[in-house]
VOBA-1610 file (N, C-alpha, C; in pm, whole numbers, padded with zeros to 5 digits, always signed):
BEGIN
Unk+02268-01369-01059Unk+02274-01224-01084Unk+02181-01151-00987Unk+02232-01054-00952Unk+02183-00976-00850Unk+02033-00896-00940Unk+01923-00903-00863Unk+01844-00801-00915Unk+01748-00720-00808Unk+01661-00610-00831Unk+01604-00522-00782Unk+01449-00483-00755Unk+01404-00461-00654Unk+01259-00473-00676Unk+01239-00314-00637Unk+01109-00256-00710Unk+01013-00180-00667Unk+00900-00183-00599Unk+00945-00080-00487Unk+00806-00131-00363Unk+00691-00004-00358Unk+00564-00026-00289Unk+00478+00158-00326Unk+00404+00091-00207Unk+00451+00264-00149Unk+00375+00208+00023Unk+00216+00228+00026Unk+00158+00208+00110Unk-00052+00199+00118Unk-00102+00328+00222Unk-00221+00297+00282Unk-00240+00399+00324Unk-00214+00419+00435Unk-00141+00486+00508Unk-00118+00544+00651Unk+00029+00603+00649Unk+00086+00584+00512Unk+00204+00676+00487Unk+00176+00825+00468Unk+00069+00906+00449Unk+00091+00998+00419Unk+00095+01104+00534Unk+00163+01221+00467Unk+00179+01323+00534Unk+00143+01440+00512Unk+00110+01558+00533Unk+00079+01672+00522Unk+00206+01761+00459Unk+00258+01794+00278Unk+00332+01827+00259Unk+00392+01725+00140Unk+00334+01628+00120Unk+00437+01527+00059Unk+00385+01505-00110Unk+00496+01539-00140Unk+00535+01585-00258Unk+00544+01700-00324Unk+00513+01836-00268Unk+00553+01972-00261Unk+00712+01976-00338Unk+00767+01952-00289Unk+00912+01975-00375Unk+00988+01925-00506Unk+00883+01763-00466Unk+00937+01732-00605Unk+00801+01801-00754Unk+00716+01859-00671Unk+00671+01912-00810Unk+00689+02033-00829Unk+00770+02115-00737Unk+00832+02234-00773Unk+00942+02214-00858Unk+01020+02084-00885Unk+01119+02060-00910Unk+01122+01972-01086Unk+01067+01926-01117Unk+01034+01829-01181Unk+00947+01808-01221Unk+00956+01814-01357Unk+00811+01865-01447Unk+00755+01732-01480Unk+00816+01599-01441Unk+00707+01461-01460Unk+00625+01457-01287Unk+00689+01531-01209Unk+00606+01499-01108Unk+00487+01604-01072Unk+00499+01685-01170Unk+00379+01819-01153Unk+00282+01771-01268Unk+00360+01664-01373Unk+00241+01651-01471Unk+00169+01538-01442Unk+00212+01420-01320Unk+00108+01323-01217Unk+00097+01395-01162Unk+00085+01521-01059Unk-00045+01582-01009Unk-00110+01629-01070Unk-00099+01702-01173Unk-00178+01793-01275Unk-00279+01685-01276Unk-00208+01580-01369Unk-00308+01470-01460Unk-00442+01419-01329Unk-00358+01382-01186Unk-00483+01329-01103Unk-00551+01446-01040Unk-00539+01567-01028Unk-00637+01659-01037Unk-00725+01640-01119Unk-00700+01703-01299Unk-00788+01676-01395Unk-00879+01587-01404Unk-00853+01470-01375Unk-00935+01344-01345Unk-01001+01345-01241Unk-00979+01420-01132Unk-01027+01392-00993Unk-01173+01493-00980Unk-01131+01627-01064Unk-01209+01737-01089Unk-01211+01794-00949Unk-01089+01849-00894Unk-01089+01920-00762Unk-00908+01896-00733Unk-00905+01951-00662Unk-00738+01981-00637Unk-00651+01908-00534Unk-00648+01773-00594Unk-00582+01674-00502Unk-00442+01739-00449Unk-00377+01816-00513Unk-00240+01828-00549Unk-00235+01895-00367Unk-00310+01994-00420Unk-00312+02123-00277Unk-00353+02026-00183Unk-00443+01917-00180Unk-00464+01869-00007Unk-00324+01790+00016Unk-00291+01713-00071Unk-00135+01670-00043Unk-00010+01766+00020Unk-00065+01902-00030Unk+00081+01979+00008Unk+00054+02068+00102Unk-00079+02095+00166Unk-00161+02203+00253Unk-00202+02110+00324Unk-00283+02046+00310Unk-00368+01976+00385Unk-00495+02023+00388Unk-00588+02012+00511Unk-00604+01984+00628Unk-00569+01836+00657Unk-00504+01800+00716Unk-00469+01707+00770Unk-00564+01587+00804Unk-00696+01631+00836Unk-00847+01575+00866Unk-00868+01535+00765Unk-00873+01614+00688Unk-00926+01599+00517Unk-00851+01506+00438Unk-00692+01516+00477Unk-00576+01393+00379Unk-00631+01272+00404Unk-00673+01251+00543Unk-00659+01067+00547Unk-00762+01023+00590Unk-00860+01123+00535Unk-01036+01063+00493Unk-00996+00932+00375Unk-01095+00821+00415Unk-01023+00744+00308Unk-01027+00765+00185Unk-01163+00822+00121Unk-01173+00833-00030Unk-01054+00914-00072Unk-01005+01033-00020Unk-00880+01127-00024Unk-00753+01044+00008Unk-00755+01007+00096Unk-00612+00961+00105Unk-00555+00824-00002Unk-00605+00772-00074Unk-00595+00639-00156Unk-00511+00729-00274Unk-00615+00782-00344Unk-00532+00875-00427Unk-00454+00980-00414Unk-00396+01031-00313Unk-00386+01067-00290Unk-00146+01011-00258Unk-00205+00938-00207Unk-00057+00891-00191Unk-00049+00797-00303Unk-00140+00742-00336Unk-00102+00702-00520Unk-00021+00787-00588Unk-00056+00886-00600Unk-00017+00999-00672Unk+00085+01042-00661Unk+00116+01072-00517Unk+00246+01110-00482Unk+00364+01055-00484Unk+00347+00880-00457Unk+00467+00732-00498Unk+00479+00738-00596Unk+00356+00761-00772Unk+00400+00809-00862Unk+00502+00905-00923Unk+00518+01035-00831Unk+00550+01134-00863Unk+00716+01114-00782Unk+00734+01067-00726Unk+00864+01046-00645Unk+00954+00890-00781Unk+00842+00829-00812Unk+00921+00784-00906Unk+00961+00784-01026Unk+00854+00870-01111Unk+00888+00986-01254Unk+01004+01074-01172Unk+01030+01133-01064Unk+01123+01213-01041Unk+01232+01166-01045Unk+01252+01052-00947Unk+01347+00966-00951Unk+01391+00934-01109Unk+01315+00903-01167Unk+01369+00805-01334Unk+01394+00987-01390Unk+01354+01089-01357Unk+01373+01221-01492Unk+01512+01259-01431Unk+01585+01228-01319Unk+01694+01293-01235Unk+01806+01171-01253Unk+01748+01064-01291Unk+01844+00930-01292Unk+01843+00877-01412Unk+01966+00879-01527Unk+01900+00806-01645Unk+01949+00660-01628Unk+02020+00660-01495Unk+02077+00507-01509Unk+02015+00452-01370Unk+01876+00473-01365Unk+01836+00442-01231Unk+01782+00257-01247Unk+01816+00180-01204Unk+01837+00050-01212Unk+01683-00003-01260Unk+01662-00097-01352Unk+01538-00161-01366Unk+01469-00217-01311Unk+01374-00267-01235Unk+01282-00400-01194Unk+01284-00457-01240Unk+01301-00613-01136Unk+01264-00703-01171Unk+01141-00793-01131Unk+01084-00718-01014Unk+00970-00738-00989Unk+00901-00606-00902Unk+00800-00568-00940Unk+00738-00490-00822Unk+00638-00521-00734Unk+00577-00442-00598Unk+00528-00503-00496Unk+00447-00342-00457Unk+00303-00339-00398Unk+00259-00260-00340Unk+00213-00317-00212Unk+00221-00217-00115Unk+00118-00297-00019Unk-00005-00230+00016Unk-00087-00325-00021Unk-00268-00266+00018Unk-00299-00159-00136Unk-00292-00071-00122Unk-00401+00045-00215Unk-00195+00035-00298Unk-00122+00048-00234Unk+00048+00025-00291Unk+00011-00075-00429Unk-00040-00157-00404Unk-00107-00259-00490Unk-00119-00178-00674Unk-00194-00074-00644Unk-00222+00006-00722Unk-00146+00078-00788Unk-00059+00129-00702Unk+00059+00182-00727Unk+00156+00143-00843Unk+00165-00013-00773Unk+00249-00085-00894Unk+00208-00101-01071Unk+00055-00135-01047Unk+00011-00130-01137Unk-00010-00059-01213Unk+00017+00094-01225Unk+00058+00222-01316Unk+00215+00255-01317Unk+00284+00173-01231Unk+00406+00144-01263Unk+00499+00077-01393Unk+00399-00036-01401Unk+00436-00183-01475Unk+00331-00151-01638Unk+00239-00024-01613Unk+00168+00021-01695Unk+00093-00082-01746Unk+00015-00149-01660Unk-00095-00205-01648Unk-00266-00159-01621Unk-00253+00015-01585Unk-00304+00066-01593Unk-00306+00225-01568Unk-00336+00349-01630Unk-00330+00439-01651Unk-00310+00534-01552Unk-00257+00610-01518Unk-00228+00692-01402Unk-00393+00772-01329Unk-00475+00801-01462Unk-00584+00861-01443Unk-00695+00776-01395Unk-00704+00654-01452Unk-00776+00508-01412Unk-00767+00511-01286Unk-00628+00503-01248Unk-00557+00410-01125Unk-00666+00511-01006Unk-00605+00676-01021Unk-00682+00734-00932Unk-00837+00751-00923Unk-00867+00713-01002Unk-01021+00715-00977Unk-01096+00586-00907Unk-01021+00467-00993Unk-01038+00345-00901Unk-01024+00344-00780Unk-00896+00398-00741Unk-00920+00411-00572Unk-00981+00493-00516Unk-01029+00609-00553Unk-01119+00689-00511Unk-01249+00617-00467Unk-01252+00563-00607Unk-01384+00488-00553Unk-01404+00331-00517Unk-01247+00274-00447Unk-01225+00197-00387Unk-01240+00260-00250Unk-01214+00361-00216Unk-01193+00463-00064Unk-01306+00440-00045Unk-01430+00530-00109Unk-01573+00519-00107Unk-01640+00416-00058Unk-01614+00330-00141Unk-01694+00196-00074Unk-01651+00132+00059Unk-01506+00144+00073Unk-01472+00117+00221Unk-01520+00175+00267Unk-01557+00314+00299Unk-01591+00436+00390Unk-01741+00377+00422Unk-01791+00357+00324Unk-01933+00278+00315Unk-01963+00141+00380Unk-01877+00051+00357Unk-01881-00045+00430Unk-01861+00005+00575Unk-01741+00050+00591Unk-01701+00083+00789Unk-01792+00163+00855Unk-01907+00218+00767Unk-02019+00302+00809Unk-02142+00255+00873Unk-02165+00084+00790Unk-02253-00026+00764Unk-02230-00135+00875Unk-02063-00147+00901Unk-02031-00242+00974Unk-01886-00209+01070Unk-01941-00163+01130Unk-01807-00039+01237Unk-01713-00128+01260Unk-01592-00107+01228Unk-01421-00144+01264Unk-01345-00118+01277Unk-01230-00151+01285Unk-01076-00097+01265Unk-00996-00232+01315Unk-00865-00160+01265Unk-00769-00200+01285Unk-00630-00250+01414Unk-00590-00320+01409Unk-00493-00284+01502Unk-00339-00428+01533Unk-00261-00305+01504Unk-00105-00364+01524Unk-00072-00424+01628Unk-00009-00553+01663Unk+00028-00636+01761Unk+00172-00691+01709Unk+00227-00594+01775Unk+00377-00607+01793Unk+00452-00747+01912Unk+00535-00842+01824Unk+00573-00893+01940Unk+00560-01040+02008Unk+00427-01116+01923Unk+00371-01236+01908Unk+00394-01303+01780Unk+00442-01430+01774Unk+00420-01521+01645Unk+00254-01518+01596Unk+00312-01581+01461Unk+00149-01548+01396Unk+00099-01685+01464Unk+00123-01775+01498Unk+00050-01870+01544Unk-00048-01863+01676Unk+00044-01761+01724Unk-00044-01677+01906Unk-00159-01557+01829Unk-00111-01564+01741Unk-00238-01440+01703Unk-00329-01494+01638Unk-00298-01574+01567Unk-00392-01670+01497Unk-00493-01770+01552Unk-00461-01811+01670Unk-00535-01840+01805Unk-00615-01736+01889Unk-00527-01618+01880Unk-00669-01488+01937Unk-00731-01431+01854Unk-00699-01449+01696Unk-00832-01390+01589Unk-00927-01538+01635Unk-00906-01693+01647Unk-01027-01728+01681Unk-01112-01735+01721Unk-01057-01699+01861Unk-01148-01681+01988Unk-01153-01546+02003Unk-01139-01413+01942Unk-01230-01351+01962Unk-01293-01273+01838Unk-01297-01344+01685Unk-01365-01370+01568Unk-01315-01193+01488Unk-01188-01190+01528Unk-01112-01108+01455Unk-01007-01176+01319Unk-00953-01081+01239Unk-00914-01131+01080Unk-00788-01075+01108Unk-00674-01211+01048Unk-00564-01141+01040Unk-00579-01045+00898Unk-00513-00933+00877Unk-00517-00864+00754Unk-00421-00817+00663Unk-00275-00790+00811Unk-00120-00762+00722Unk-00066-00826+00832Unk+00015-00930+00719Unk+00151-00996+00793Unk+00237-00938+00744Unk+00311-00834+00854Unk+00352-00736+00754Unk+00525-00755+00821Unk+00582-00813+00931Unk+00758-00887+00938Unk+00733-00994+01042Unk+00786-01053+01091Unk+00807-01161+01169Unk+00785-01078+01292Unk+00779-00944+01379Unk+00749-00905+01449Unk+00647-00806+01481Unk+00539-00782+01357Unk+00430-00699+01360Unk+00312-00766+01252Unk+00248-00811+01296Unk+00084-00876+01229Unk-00025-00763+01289Unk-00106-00716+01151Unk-00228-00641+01184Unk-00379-00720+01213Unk-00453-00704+01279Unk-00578-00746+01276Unk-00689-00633+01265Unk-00798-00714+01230Unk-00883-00639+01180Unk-01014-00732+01245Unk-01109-00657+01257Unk-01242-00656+01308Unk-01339-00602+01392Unk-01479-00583+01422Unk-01577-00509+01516Unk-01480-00468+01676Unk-01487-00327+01700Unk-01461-00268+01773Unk-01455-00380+01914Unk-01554-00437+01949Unk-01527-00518+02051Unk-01451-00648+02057Unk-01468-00675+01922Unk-01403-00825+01895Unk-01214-00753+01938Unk-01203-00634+01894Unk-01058-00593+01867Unk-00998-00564+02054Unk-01094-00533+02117Unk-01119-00493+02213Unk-01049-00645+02289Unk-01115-00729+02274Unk-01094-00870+02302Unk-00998-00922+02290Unk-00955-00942+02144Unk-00804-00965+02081Unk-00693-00868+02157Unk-00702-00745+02178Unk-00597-00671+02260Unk-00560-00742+02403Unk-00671-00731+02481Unk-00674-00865+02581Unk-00592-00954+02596Unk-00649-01049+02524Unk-00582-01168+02471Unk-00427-01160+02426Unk-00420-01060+02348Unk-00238-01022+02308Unk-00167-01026+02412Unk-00216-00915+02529Unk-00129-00842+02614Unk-00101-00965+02684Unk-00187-01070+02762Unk-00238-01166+02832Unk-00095-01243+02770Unk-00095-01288+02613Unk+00013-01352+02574Unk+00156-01303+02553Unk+00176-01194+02625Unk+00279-01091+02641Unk+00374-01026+02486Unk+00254-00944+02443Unk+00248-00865+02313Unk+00359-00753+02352Unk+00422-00732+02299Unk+00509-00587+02341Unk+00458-00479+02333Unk+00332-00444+02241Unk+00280-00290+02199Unk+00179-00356+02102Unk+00063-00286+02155Unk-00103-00293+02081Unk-00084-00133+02010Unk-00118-00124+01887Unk-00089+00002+01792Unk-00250+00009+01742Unk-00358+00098+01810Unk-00450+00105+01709Unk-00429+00181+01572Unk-00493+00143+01471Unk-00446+00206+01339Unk-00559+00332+01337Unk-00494+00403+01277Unk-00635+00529+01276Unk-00652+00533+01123Unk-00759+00407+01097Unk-00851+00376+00981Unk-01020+00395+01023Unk-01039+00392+00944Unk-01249+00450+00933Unk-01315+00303+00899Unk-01255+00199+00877Unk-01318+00028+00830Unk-01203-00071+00878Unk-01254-00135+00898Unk-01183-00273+00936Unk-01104-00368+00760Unk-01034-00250+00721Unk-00954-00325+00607Unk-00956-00474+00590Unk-00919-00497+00524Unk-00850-00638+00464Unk-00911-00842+00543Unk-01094-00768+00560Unk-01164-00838+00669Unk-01295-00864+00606Unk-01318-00958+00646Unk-01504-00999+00613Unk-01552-00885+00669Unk-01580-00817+00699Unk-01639-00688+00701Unk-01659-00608+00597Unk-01555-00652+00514Unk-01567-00583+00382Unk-01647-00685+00246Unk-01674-00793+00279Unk-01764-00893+00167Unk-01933-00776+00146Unk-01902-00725+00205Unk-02083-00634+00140Unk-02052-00601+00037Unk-01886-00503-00005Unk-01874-00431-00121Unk-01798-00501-00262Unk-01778-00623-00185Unk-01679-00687-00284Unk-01816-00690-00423Unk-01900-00729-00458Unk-01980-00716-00584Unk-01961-00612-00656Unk-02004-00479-00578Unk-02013-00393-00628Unk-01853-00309-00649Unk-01744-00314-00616Unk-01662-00304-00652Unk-01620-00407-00773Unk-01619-00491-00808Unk-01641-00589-00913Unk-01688-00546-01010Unk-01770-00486-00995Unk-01890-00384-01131Unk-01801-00255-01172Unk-01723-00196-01075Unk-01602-00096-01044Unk-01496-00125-01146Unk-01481-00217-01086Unk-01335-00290-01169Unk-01322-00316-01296Unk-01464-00343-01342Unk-01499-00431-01495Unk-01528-00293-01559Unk-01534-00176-01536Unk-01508-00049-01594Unk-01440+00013-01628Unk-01323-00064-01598Unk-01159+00018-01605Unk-01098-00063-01742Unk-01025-00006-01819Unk-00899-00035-01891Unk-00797-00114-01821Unk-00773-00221-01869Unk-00651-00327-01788Unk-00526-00361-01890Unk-00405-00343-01856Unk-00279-00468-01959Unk-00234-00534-01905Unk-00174-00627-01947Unk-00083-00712-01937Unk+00067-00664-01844Unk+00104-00606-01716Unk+00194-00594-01671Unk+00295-00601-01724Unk+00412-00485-01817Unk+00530-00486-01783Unk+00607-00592-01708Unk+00626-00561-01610Unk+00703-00666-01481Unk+00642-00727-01354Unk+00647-00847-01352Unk+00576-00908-01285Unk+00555-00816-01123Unk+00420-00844-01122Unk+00392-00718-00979Unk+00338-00900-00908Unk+00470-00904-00717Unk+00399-00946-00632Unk+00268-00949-00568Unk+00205-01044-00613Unk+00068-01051-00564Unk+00030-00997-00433Unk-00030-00951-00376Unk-00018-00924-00198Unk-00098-01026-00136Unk-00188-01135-00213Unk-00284-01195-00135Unk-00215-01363-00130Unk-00183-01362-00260Unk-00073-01499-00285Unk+00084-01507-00257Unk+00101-01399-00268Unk+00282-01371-00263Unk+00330-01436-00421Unk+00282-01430-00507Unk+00306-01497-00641Unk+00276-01374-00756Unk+00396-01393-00871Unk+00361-01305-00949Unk+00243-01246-01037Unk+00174-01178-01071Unk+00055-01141-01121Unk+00125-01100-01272Unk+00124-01138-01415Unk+00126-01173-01481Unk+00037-01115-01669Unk-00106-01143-01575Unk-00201-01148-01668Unk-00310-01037-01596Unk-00410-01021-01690Unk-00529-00921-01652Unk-00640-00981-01558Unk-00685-01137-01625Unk-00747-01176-01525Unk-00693-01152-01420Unk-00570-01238-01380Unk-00523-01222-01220Unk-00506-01095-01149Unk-00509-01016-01250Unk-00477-00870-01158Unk-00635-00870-01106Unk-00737-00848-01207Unk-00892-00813-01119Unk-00910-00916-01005Unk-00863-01002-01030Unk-00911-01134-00899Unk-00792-01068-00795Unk-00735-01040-00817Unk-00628-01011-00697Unk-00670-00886-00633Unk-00724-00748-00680Unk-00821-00632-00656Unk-00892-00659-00581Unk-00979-00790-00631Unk-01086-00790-00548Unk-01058-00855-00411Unk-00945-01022-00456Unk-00945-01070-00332Unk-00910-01017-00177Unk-00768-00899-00226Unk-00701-00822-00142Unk-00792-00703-00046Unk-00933-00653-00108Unk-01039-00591-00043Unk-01052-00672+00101Unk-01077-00778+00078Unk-01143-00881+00200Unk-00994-00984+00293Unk-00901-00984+00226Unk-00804-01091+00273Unk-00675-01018+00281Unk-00616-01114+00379Unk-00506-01067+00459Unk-00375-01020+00344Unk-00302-00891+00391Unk-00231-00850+00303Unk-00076-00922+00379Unk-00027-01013+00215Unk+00095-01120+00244Unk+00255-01035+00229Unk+00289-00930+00323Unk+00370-00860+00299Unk+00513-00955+00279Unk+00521-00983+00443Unk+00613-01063+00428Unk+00661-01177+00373Unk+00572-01299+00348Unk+00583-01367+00234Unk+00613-01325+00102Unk+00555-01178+00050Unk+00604-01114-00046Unk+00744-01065-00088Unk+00791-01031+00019Unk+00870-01002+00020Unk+01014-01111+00060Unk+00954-01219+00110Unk+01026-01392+00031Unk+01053-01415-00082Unk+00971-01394-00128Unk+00913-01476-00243Unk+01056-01352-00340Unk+01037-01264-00344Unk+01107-01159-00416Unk+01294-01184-00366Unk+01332-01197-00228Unk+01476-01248-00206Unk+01477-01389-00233Unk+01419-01462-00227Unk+01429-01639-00329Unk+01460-01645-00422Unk+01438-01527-00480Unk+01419-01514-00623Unk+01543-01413-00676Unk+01614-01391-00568Unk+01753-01324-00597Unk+01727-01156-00589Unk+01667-01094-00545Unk+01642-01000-00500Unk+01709-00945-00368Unk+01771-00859-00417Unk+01905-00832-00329Unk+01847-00647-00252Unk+01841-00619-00319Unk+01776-00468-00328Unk+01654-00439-00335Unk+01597-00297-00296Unk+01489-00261-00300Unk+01425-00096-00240Unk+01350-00089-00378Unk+01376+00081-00370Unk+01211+00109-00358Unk+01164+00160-00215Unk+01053+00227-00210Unk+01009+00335-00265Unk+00946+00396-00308Unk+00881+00544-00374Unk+00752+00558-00316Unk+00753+00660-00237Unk+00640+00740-00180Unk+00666+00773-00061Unk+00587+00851+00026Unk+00540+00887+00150Unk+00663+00788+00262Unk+00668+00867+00369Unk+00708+00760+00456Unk+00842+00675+00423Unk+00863+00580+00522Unk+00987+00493+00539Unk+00934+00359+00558Unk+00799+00345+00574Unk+00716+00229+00663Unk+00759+00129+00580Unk+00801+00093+00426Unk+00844-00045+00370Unk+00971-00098+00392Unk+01019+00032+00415Unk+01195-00012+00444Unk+01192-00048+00542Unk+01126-00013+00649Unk+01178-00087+00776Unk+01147-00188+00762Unk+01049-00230+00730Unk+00960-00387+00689Unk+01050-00459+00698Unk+01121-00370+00539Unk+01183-00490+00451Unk+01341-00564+00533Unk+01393-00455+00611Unk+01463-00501+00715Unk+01450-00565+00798Unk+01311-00592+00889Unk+01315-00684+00975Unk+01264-00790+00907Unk+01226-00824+00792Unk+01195-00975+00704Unk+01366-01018+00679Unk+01459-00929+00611Unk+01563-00991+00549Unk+01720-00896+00585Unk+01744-00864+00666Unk+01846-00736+00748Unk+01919-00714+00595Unk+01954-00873+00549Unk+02090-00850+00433Unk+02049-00765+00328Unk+01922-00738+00295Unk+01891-00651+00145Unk+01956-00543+00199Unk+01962-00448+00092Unk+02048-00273+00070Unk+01862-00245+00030Unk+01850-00125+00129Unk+01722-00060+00060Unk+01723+00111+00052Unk+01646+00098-00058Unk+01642+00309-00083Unk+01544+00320-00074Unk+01500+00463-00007Unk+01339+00580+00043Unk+01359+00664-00059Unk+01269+00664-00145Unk+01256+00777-00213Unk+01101+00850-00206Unk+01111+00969-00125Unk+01001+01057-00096Unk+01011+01194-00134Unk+01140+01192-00134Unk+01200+01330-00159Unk+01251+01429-00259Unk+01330+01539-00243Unk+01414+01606-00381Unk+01578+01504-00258Unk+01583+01519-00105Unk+01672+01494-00081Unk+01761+01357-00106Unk+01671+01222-00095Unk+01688+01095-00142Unk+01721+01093-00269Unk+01638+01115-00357Unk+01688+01162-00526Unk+01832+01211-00515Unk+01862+01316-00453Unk+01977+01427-00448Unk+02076+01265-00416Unk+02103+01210-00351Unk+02174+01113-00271Unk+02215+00966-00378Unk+02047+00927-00437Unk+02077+00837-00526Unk+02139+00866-00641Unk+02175+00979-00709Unk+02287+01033-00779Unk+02382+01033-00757Unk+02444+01061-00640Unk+02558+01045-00565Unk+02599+00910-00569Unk+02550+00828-00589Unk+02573+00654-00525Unk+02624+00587-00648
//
């Protein structure tokens, strides 16, 4: 039997504007902004739909920020669709992670945003402590890249299709690794415009104290099994969700394996919600045969009615 997954994209989807319409439109997607305002105590809603643009994809801002908005594209989606198809598994990638998990109602919409808020924070803090970034290498097997994170003591962080792996580490180490790519005839070096070296030992300073973070929050038992991002395996239980929070801070995000693990498993389809297109394409160059839907919009909504 054919079944369906839910995907919630991370941070570098957002845009200046996004979700403006569907909360003019749709009173579950004005009552997730309302609600992560209230909680936020300042007006997330307006930097999402105004901007400054500077200001959206500061990290502490931007986490919740497109949380909020993948929320709100998928209350829209389910208040406009009463026959909008179920999950059978869901998947975030990176802070997406999060996403799922107020999806599967494992944790509270108001929780969710504050956690990442002050998941943003502590990154911002760490990349302050220990200067990094990111960067896309289009074009190499992971085995050629996995040989230039050695030698020049960079972290893989998203294996994110068979033709794009992210790395992460100190400005020069990345500096090095670019080198090394081009040298092994990389098609396109993509720096990411992040403020920390994500998903990297660079980030073990905050893992404790995010831990102390975590053990503050309200947790359940997942609804529907949410793809792990660090294992590619379903997450289940509460323990595994906090161990998976934390591990995913420091370790490489398992997109594409994830997204195995989910067509193995008879997963034919797959419907993104939020910001951007960045999962769908993913999910195409991992598996061409899936059917996938973008939902960011009032226009996508407008379309998946139609279908």
């Amino acid at each position: 039997m054919a079944k369906i997954a839910y995907v919630f994209p991370g941070q570098g989807s957002q845009q200046v504007g996004m979700g403006l319409d569907l909360y003019n439109i749709y009173s579950s997607a004005k009552e997730a902004f309302d609600e992560a305002d209230a909680t936020l105590g300042f007006s997330l809603s307006r930097l999402c739909f105004e901007g400054p643009g500077e200001k959206l994809i500061r990290t502490d801002n931007v986490q919740p920020a497109v949380l909020v908005t993948s929320i709100a594209c998928l209350k829209a989606a389910q208040q406009a669709n009463n026959d909008l198809p179920s999950p059978y598994f869901t998947a975030g990638h990176s802070l997406g992670e999060y996403t799922a998990l107020v999806a599967t109602n494992a944790l509270s919409l108001g929780d969710a945003v504050s956690l990442v808020r002050e998941r943003g924070k502590l990154m911002y803090k760490a990349g302050q402590k220990n200067p990094g970034g990111m960067l896309a290498i289009i074009g190499l097997d992971i085995e050629a890249i996995r040989n230039i994170c050695l030698h020049s003591k960079c972290n893989i962080s998203n294996i994110n299709c068979p033709t794009q792996t992210i790395i992460s580490g100190p400005d020069d180490a990345l500096a090095e690794a670019g080198d090394l790519a081009r040298m092994k005839g990389a098609h396109r070096l993509i720096p990411l415009r992040v403020s920390c070296a994500c998903h990297s030992s660079l980030m073990e300073p905050i893992v404790d104290e995010f831990s102390t973070v975590i053990s503050s929050f309200v947790f359940h038992p997942p609804s529907i099994p949410i793809i792990a991002n660090v294992t590619a395996q379903p997450l289940t239980d509460i323990d595994s969700i906090k161990q998976e929070l934390l591990k995913q801070l420091r370790h490489c995000i398992q997109w594409q394996p994830s997204i195995e693990y989910m067509t193995h498993n008879e997963v034919t389809s797959f419907y993104e919600f939020g910001p951007g297109k960045v999962l769908t394409g993913l999910i195409k160059r991992i598996n061409s045969t899936t059917q996938t839907f973008n939902i960011s919009g009032i226009e996508d909504i407008t379309q998946l009615k139609t279908q």
